[in-house]
MDAnalysis code that builds the backbone (N, CA, C; Angstrom):
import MDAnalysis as mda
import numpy as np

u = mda.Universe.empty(585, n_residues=195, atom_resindex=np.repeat(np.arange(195), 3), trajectory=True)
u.add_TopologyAttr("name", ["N", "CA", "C"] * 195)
u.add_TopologyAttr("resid", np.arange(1, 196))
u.add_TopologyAttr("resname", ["UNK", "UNK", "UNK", "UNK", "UNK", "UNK", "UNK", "UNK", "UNK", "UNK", "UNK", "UNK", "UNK", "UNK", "UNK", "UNK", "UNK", "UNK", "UNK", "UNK", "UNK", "UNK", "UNK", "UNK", "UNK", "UNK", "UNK", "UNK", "UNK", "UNK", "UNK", "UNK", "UNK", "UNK", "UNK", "UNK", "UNK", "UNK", "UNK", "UNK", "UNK", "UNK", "UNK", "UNK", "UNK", "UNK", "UNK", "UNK", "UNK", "UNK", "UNK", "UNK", "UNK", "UNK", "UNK", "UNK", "UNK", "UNK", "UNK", "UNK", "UNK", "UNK", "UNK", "UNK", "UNK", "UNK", "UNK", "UNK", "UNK", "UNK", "UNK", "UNK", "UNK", "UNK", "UNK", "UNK", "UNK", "UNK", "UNK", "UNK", "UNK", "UNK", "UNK", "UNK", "UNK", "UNK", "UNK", "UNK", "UNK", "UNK", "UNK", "UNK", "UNK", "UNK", "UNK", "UNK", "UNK", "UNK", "UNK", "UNK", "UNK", "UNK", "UNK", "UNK", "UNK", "UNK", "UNK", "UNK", "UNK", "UNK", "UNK", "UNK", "UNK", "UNK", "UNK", "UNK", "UNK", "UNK", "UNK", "UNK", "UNK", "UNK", "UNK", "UNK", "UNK", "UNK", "UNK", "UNK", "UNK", "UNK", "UNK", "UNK", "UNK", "UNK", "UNK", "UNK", "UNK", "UNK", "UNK", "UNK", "UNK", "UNK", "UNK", "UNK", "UNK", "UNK", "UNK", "UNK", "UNK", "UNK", "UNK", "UNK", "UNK", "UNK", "UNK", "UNK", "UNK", "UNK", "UNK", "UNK", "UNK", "UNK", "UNK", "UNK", "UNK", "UNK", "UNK", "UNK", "UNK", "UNK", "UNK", "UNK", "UNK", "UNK", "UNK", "UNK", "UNK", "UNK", "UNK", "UNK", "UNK", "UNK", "UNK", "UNK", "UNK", "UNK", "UNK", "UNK", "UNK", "UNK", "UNK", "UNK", "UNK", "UNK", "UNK"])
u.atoms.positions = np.array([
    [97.116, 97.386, 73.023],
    [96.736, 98.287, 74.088],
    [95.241, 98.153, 74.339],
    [94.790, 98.524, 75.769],
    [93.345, 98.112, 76.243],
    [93.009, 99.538, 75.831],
    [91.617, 99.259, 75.431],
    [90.884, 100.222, 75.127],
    [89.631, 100.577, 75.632],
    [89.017, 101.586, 76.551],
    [88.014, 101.516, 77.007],
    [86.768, 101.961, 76.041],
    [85.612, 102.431, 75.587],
    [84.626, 103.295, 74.547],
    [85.518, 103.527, 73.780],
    [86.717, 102.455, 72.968],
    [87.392, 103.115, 72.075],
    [88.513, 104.023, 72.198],
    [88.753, 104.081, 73.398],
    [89.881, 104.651, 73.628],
    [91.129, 103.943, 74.210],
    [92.639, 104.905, 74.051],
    [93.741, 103.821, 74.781],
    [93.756, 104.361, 76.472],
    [94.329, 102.993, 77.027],
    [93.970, 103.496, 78.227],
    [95.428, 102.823, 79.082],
    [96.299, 104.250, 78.876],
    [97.638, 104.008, 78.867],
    [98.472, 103.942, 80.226],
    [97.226, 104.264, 80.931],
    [97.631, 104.611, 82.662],
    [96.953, 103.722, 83.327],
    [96.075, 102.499, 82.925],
    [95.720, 101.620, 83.493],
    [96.672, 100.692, 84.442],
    [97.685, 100.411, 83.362],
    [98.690, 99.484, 83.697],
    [99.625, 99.986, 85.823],
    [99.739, 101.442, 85.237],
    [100.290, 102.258, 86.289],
    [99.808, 102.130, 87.275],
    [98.564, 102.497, 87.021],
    [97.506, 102.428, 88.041],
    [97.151, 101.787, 89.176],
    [97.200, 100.473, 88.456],
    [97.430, 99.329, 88.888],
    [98.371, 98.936, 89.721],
    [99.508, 99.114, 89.324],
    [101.191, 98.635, 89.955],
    [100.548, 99.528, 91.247],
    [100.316, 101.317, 90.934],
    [100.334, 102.133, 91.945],
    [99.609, 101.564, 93.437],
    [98.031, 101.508, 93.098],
    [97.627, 100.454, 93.908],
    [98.278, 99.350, 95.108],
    [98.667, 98.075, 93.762],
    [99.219, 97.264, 94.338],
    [100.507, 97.697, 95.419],
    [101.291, 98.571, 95.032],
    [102.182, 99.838, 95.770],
    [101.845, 99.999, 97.193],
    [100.960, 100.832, 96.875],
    [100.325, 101.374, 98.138],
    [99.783, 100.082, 99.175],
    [98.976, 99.336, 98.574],
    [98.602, 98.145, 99.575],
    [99.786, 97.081, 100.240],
    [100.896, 97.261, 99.183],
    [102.140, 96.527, 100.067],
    [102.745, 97.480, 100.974],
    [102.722, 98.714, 100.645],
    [103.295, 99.931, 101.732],
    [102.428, 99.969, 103.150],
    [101.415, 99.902, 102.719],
    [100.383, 99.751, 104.184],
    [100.838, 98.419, 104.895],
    [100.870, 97.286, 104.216],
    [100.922, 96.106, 105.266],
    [102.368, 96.049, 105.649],
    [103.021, 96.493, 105.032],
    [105.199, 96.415, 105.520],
    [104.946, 97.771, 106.830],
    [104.166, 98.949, 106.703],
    [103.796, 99.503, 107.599],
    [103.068, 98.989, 108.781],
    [102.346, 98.782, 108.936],
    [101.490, 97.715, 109.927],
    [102.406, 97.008, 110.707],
    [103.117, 96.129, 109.607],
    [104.059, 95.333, 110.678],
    [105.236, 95.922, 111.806],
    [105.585, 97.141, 111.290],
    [106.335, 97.720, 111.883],
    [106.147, 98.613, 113.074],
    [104.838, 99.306, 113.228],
    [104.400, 100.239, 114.196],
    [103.045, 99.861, 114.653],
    [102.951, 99.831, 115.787],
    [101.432, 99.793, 116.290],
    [100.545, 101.364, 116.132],
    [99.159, 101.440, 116.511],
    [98.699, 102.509, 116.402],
    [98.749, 103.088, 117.140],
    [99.145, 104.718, 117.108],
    [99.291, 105.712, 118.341],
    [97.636, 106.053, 118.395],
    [97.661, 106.777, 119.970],
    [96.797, 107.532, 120.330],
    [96.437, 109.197, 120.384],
    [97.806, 110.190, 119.519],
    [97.967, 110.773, 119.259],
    [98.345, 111.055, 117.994],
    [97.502, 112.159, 117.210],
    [98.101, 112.202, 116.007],
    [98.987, 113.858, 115.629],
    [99.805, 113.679, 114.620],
    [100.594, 114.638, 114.356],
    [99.607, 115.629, 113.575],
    [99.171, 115.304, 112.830],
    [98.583, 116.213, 112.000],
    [96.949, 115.783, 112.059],
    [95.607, 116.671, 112.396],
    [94.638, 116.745, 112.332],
    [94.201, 117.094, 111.107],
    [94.777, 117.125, 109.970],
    [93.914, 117.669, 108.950],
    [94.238, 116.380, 107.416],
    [94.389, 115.475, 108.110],
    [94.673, 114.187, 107.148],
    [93.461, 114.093, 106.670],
    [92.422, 113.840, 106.827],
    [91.385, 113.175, 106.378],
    [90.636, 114.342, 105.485],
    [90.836, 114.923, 104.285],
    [90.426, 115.453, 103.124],
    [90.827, 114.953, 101.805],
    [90.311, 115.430, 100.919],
    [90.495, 115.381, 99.232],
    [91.861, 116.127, 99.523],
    [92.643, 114.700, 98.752],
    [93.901, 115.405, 98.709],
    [93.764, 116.538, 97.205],
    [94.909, 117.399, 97.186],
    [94.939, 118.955, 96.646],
    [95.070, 118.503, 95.124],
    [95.838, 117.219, 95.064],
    [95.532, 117.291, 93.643],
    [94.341, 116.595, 92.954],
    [93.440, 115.983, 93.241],
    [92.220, 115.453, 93.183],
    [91.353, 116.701, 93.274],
    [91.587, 117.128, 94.107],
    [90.814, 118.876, 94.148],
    [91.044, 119.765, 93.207],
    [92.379, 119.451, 92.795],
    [92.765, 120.936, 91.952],
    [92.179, 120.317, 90.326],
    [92.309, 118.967, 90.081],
    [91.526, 118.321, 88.946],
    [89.628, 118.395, 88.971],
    [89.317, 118.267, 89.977],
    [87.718, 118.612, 90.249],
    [87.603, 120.115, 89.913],
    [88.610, 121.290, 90.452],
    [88.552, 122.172, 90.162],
    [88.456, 123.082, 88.699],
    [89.171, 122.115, 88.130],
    [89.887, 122.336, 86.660],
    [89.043, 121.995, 85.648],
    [88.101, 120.872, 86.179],
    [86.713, 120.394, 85.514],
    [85.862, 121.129, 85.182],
    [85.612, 121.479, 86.402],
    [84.034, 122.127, 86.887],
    [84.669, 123.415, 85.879],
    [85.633, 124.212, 85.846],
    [85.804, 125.638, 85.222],
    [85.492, 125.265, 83.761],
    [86.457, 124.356, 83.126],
    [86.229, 123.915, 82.178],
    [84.899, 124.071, 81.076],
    [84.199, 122.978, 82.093],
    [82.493, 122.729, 82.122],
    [81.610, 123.771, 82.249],
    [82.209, 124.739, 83.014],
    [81.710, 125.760, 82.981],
    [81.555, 126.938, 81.801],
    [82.544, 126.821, 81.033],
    [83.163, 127.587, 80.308],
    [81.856, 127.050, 78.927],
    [82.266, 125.872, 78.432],
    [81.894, 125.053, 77.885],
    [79.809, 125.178, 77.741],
    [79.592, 125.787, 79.214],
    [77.700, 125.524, 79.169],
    [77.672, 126.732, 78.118],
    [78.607, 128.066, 78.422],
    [78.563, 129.000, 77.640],
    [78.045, 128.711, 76.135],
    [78.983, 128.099, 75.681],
    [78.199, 128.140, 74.135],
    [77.002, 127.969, 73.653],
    [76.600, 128.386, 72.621],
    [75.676, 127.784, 71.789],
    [75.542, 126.741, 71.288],
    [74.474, 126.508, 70.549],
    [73.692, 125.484, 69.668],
    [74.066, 124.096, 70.729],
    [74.285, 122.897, 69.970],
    [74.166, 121.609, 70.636],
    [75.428, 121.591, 71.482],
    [76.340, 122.373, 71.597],
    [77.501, 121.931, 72.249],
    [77.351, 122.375, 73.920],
    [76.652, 123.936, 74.102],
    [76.350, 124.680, 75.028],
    [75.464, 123.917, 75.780],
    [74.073, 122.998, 74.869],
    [73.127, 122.222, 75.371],
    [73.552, 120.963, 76.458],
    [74.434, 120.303, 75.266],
    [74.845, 119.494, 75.904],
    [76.048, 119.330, 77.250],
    [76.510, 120.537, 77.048],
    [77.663, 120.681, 78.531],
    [77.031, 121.097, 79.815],
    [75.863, 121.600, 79.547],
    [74.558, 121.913, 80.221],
    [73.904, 120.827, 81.247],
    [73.621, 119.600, 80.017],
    [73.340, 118.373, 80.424],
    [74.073, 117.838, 81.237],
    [75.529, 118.022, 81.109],
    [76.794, 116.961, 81.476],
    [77.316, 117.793, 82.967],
    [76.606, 119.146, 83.258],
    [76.997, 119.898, 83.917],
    [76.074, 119.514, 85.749],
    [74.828, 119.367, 85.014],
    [73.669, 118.634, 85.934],
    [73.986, 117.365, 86.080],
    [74.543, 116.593, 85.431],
    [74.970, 115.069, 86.002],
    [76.296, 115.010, 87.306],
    [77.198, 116.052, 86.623],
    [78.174, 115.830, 86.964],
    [78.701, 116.398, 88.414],
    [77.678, 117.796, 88.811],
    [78.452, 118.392, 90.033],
    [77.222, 117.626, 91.113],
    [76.565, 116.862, 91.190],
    [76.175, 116.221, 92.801],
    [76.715, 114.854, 92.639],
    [77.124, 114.764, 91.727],
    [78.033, 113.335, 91.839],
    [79.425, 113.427, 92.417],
    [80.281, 115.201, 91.885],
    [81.399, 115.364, 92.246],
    [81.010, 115.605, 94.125],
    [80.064, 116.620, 94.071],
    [79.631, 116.613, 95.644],
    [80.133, 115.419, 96.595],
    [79.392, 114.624, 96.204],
    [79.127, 113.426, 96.562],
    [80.617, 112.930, 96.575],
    [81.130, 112.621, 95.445],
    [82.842, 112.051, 95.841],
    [83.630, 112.901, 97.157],
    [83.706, 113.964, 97.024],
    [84.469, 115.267, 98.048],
    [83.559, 115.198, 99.040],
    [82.206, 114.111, 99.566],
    [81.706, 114.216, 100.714],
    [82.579, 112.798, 101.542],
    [82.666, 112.082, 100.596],
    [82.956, 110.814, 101.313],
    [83.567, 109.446, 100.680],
    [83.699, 109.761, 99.423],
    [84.318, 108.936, 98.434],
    [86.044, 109.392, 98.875],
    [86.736, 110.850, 98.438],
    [87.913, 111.436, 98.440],
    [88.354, 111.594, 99.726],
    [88.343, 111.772, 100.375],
    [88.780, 112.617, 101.955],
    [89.642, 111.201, 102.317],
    [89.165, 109.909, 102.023],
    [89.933, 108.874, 102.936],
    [91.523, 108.661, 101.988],
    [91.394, 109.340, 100.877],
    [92.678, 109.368, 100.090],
    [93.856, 110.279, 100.949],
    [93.446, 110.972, 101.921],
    [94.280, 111.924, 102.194],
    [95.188, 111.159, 103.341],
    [95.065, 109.759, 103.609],
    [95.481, 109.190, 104.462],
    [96.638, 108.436, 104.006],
    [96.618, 108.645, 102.735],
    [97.264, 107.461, 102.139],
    [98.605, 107.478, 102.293],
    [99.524, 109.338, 102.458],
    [100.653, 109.451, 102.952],
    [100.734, 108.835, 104.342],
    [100.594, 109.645, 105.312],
    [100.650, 108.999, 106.502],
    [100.331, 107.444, 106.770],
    [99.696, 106.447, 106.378],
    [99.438, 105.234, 106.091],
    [100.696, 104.615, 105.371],
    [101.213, 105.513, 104.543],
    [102.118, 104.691, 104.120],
    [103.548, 104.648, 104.714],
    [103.986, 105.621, 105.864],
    [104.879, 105.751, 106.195],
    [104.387, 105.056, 108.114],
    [103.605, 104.182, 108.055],
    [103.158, 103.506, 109.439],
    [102.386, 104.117, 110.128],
    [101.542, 105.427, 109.853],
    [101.273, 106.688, 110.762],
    [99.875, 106.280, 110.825],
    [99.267, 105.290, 112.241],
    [98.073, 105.150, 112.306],
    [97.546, 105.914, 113.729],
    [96.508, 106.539, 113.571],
    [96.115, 107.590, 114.631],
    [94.530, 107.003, 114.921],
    [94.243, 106.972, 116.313],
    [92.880, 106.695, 116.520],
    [91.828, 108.352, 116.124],
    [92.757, 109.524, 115.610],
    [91.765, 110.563, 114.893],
    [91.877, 109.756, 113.429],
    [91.653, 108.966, 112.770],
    [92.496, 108.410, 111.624],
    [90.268, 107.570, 111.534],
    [89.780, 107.481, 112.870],
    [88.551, 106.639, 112.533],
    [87.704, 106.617, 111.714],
    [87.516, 108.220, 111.737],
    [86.066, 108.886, 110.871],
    [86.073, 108.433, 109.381],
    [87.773, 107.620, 109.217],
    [87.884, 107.320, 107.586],
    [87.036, 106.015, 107.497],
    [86.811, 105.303, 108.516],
    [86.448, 104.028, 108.545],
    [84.543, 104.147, 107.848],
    [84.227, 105.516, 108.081],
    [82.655, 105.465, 108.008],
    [82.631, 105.543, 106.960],
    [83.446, 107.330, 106.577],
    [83.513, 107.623, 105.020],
    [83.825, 106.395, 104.034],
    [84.838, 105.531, 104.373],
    [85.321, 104.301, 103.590],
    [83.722, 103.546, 103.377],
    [82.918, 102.848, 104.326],
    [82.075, 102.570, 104.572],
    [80.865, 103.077, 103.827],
    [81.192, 104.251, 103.645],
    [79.748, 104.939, 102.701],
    [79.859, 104.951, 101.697],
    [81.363, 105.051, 101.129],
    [81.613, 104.701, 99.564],
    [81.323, 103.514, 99.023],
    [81.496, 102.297, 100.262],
    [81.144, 101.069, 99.261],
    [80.081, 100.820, 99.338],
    [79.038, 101.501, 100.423],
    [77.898, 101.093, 100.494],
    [77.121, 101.634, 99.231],
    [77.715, 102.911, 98.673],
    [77.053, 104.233, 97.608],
    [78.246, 103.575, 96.164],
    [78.709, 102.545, 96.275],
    [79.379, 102.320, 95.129],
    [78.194, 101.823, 93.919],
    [77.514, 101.253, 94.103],
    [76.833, 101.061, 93.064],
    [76.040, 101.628, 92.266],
    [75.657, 102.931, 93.556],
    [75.068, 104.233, 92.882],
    [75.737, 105.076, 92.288],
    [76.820, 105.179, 92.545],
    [78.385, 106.085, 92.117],
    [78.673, 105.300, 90.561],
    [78.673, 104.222, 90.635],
    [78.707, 103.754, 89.243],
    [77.752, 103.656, 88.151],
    [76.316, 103.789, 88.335],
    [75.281, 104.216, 87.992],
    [75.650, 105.584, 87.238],
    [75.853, 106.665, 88.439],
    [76.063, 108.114, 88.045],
    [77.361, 107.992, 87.041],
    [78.479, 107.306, 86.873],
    [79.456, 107.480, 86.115],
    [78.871, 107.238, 84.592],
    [78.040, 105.915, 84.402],
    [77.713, 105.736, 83.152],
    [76.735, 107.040, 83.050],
    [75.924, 107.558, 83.279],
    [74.772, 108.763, 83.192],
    [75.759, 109.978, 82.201],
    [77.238, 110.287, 83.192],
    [78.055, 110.983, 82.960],
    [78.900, 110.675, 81.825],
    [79.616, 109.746, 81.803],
    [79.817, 109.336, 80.252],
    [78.949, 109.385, 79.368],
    [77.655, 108.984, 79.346],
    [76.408, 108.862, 78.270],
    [76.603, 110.115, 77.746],
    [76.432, 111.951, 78.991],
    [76.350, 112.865, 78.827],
    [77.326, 113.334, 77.736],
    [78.791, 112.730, 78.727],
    [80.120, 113.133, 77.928],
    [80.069, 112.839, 76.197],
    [79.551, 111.742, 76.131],
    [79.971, 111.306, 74.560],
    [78.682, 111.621, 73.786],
    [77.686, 112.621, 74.252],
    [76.729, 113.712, 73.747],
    [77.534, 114.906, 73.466],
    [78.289, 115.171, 74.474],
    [78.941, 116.578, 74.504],
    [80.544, 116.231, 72.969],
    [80.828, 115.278, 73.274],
    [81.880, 114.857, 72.540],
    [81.134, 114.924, 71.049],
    [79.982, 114.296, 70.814],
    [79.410, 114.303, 69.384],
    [78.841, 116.071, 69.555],
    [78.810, 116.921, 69.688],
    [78.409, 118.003, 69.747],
    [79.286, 118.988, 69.243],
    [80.206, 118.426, 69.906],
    [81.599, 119.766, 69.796],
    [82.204, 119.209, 68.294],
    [81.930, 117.658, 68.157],
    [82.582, 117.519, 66.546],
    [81.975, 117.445, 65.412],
    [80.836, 117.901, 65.819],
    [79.454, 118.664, 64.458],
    [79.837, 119.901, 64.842],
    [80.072, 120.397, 65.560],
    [80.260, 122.085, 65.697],
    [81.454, 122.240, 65.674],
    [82.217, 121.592, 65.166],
    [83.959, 122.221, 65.240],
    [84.442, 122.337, 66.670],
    [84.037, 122.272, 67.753],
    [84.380, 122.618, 68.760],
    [85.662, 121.843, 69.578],
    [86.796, 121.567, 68.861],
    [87.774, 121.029, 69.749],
    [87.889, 121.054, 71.368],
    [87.295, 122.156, 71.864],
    [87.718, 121.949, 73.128],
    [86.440, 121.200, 73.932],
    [85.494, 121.045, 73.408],
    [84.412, 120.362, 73.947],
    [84.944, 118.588, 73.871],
    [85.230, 117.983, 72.803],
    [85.491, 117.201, 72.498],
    [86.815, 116.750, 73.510],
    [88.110, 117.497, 73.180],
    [89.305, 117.254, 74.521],
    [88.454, 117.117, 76.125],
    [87.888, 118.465, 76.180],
    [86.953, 118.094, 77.612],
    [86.682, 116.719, 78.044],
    [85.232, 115.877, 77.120],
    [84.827, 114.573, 77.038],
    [85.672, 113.824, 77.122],
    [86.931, 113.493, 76.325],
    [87.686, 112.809, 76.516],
    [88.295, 112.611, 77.713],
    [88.144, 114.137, 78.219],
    [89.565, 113.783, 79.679],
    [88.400, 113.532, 81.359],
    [87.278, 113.480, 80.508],
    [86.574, 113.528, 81.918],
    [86.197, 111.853, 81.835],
    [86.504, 111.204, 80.790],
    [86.137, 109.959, 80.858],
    [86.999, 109.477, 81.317],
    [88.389, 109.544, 80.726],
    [89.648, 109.063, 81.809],
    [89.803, 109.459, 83.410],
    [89.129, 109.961, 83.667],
    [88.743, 110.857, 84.809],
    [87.902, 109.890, 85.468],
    [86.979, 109.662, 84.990],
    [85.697, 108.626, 85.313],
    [86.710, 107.178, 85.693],
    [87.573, 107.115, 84.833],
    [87.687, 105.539, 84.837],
    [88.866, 105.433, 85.850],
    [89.724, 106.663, 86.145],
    [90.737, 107.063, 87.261],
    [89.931, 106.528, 88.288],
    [89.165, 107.112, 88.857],
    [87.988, 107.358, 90.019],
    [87.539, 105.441, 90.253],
    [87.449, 104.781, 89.021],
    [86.683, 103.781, 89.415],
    [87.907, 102.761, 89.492],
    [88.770, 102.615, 89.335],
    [89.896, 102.008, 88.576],
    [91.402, 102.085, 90.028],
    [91.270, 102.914, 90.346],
    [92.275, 103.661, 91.238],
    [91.439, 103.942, 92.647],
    [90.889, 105.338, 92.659],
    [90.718, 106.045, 93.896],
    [89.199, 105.649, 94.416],
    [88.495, 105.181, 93.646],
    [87.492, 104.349, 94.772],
    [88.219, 102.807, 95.244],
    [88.954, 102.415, 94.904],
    [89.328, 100.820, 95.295],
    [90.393, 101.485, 96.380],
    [91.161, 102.611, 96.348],
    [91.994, 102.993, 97.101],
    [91.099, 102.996, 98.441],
    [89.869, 104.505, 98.594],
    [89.690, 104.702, 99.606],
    [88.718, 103.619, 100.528],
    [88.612, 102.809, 99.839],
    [87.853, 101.627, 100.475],
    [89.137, 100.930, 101.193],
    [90.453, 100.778, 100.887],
    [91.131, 99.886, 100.980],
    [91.712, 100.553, 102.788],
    [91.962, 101.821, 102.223],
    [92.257, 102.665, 103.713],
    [91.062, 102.490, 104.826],
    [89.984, 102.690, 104.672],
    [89.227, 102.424, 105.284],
    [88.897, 100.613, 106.240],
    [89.305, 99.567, 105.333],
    [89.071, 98.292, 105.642],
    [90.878, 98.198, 105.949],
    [91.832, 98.732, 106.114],
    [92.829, 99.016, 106.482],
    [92.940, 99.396, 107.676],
    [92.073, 100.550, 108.219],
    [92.025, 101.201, 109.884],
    [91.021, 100.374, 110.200],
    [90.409, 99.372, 109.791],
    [89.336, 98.677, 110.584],
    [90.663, 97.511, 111.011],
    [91.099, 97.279, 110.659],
    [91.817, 96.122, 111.119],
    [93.153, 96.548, 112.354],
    [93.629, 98.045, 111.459],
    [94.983, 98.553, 112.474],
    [94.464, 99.068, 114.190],
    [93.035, 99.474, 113.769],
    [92.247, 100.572, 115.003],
    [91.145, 99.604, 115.875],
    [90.958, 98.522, 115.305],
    [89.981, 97.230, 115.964],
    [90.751, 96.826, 116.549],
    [91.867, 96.224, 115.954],
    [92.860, 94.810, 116.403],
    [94.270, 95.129, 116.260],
    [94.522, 96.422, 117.376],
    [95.900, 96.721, 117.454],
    [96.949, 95.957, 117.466],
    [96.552, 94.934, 118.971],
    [97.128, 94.252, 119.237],
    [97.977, 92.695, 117.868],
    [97.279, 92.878, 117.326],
    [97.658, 92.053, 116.167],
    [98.695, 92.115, 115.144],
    [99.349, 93.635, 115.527],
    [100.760, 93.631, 114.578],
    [101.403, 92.125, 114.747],
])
């Protein structure tokens, strides 16, 4: 089994297939429907709910976590300042083009469908800074992880762990995704005519 900082990394494999999934669902889509000029639903282009409800689940977490004392409180502190203008930052323009990915996959291309093309666009342009901030955030995490296991603190430690799989979700999966949607409507919304 692959191991990332020592860990197993058991959803890679999935991940992957999922991906590859989705990018054959988009192009068997494509071939089948051209792009409308009307769309059904105006509210496609957000952080889909469960990406949100996991950002959500974090941040409380993390929150919970600055509470303590001695090095564990310090350090979730630390990991707390790395971590929410980076999450900002994903839920500005990294996430939102994920929300396309249903409708995309069932042929549903809308010229309101564009604005994903920028957001897509800003993620890869901000990818290298986004990956920058991930190592900062891991560095933090596996401070907070050595913290909570000098202090007994199990739940600090589970935290670290799941925000790194978290990290590697994000880089692994849903940034290669929303780039893909994005360089996806550049081709369906440029060059209709090309089904």
């Amino acid at each position: 089994m692959k191991t990332v900082h020592g860990r197993p990394l058991p959803a890679i494999s999935r991940a992957t297939i999922l991906l590859a999934l989705t990018f054959l669902a988009l192009s068997a889509a494509a071939q089948s429907q051209a792009p409308s000029t009307k769309s059904e639903n105006q509210n496609w282009l957000q952080v889909p709910s469960a990406v949100e409800a996991e950002h959500k689940e974090l941040r409380a977490e993390l929150s919970k976590l600055t509470q303590a004392g001695g090095k564990t409180g310090t350090a979730a502190r630390k990991l707390q300042k790395e971590l929410q203008p980076h999450f900002e930052k994903e839920e500005k323009y990294a996430l939102p083009p994920l929300g396309l990915l249903g409708p995309l996959s069932q042929g549903k291309v809308t010229q309101d469908m564009r604005p994903a093309i920028a957001l897509s666009d800003d993620l890869k342009a901000q990818l290298p800074e986004m990956l920058v901030e991930h190592r900062a955030i891991e560095a933090a995490a596996r401070d907070l992880e050595t913290a909570g296991r000098e202090e007994n603190q199990p739940e600090a430690t589970a935290f670290a762990e799941k925000l790194l799989v978290h990290a590697q979700t994000e880089e692994q999966v849903l940034y290669p995704s929303a780039i893909l949607v994005g360089e996806y409507l550049k081709l369906r919304l440029q060059n209709p005519t090309k089904d």
